[in-house]
Structures are given as structure tokens and as C-alpha cells.
N, C-alpha and C positions, 0 to 999 in steps of 0.2 A: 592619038586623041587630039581632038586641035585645040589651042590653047586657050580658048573660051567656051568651052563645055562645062567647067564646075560652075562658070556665073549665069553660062544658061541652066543649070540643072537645079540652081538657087532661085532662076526668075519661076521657071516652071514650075518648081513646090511653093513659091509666093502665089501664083496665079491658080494655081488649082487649090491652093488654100482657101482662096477669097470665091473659086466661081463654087466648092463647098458649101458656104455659108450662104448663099443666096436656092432660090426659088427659080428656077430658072426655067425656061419654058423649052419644050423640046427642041423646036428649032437654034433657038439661044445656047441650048448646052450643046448641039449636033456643030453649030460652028466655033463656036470655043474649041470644044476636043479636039477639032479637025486643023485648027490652027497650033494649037499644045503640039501636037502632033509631029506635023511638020516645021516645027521650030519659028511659027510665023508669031512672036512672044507680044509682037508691037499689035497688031493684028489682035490677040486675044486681051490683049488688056484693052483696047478701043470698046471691044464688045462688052467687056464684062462693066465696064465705067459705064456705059451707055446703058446695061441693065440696073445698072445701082442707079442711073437718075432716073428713070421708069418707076422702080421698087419704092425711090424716094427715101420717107422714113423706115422704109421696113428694112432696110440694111442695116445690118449688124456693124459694129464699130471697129468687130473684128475683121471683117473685110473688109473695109477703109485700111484698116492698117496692116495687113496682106497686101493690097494694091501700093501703098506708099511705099513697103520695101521692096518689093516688085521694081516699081519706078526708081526709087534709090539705085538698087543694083544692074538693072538696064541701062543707069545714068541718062535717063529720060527728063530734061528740062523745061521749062512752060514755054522757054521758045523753039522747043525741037519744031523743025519744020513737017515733018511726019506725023508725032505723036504729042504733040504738045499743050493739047487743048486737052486729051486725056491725061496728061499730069496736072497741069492747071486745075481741073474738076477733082485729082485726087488730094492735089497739096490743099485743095482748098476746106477739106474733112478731117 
């Protein structure tokens, strides 16, 4: 097993916790999965951030707070050069 499987196995049931609680439109959930998938975690939380400011108000609190332990455990910070604009929108919930 390589030695970062449980903290991806942790981002994965955060991120699929949060794209749950959303509305997600087929396209939107076909690239999510398809990233979950293949372990592409950074990738699926961009998208799923991206449909929570679309959704706007109609996101659940509970998937803010999915996506923040997600990024917690990713250890994804506002200045990641990758992903960091998608923490900065989560830290900011």
C-alpha cells in the first residue's frame, strides 16, 4: 500500500461527502467521478469549489465543511501554487 493511501482515502470520502450535498449537473458530476477516480483529488475539489460558487447560496454548510476538511487533509494552502485559489474560496466559508 503506499504510504499515503489512508490520507487519500480520507480526502476521497471528504470530497465525495461534499459533491453529495450538491446539485450537480451531469457533466459536473461525470468529471468529478472521473477525477475521484483516478486519484486526481486536487482536480476534483477545483471542480466541486467551482460548482459551489455557481450554486452560490444554495450550498449546504455541510459541504463547505466537507471541502475544508478535504483541504485540511490534502494540506492544501491559499498559496498552493496548483490549488490555492480553491482553498482560499473554501477557507473563506
Amino acid at each position: 500500500m503506499h504510504p499515503l493511501q489512508e490520507s487519500w482515502d480520507r480526502s476521497t470520502r471528504h470530497l465525495t461527502t461534499a459533491r453529495d450535498l450538491l446539485d450537480l449537473d451531469e457533466s459536473t458530476l461525470r468529471d468529478v467521478n472521473e477525477y475521484l477516480d483516478h486519484n486526481e483529488l486536487g482536480l476534483a475539489l477545483e471542480v466541486i469549489v467551482d460548482a459551489c460558487e455557481q450554486l452560490g447560496d444554495a450550498v449546504a454548510l455541510a459541504a463547505w465543511s466537507s471541502l475544508r476538511a478535504a483541504v485540511q487533509e490534502m494540506q492544501i494552502g491559499p498559496d498552493d501554487e496548483a490549488h490555492g485559489s480553491a482553498a482560499r474560496e473554501v477557507l473563506r466559508h
